[in-house]
C-alpha positions as CSV (number, residue, x, y, z in Angstrom):
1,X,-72.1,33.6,-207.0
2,X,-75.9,33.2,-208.3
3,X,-74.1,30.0,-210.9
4,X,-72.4,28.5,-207.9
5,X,-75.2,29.0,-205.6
6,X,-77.5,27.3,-207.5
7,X,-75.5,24.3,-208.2
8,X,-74.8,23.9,-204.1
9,X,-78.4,23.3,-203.7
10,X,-78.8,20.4,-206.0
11,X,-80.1,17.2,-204.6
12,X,-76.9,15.5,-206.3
13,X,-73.7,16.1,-203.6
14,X,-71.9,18.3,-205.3
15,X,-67.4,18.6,-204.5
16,X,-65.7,21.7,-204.7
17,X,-62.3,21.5,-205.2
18,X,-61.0,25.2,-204.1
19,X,-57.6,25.5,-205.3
20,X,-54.9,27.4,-206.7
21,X,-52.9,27.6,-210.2
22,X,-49.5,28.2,-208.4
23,X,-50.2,24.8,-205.9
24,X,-48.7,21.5,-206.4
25,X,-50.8,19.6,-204.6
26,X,-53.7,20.8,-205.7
27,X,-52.1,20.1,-209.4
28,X,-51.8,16.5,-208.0
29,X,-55.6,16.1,-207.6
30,X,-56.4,17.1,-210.8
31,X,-56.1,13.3,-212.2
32,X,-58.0,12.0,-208.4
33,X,-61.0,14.1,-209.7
34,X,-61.3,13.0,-213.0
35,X,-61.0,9.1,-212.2
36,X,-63.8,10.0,-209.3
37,X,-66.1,11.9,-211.9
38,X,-65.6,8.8,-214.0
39,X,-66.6,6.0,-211.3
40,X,-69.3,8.1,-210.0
41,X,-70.4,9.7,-213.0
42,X,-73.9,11.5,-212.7
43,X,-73.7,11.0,-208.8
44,X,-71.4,13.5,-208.5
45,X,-71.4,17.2,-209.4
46,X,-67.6,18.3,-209.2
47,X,-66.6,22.0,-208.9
48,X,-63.4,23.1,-209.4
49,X,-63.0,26.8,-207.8
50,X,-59.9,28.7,-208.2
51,X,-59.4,30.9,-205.0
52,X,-57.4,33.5,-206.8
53,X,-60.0,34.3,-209.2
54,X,-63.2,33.7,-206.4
55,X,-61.8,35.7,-203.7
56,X,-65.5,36.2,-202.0
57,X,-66.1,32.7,-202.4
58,X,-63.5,31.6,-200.7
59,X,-63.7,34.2,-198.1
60,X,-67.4,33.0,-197.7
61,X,-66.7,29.5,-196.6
62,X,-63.2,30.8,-194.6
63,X,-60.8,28.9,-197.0
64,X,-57.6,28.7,-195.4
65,X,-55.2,26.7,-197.4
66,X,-55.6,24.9,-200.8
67,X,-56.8,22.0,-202.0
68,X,-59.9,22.6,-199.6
69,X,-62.7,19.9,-200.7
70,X,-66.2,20.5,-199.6
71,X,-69.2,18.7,-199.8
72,X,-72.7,20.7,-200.4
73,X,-76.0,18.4,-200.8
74,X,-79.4,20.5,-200.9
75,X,-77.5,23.9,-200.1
76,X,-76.2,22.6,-197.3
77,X,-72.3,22.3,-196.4
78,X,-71.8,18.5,-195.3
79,X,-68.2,18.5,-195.1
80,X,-65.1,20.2,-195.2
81,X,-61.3,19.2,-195.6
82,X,-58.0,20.7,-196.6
83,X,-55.2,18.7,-198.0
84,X,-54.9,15.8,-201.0
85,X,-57.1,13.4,-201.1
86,X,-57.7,10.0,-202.5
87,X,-60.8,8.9,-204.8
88,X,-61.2,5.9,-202.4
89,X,-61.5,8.7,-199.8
90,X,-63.3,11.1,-201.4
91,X,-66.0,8.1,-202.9
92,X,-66.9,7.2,-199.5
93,X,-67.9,10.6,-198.1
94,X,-70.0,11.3,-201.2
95,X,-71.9,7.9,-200.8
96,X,-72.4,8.7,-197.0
97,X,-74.6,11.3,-197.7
C-alpha cells in the first residue's frame, strides 16, 4: 500500500475507481474514465483498484459493492460513492475540491 498511499496524498485530487473484473457496470465505466482523464487531464490523478487483487485495500476503506469511486486530496478521503457514474458527475466533485 506504500505506492497507493503516496499517490492519496498528492495535492492533485486523485479518483479511485475500486472495481471488479467479473462486474458489468464497473466494465461500463471504463470508457467514463478515460473521456474524464481526457477533459481533465493533469487535474486528475485516476486510480483504477481491482478489489479482488487489493483485498486489504478494500477492506481499509470498508468497500461494499463495486464500482466504489473515491475522492482523496492531500491524504485525505473527500468523498465516497458506489454505483456508475457520469463524467459530468464525476467532473463536478473533482472541481469542488
Amino acid at each position: 500500500m506504500g505506492k497507493f498511499n503516496e499517490i492519496i496524498k498528492s495535492e492533485t485530487p486523485t479518483l479511485v475507481d475500486f472495481y471488479a473484473t467479473w462486474c458489468g457496470p464497473c466494465k461500463m465505466m471504463h470508457p467514463v474514465l478515460d473521456e474524464l482523464k481526457q477533459k481533465m487531464g493533469n487535474k486528475v490523478n485516476i486510480l483504477k483498484i481491482d478489489v479482488d487483487k487489493n483485498p486489504a485495500v478494500a477492506d481499509k476503506f470498508q468497500i461494499r459493492g463495486v464500482p466504489t469511486f473515491i475522492l482523496f486530496k492531500n491524504g485525505k478521503l473527500i468523498w465516497k460513492q458506489s454505483g456508475g457514474m457520469s463524467v459530468s458527475t464525476l467532473k463536478q466533485k473533482i472541481e469542488s475540491v
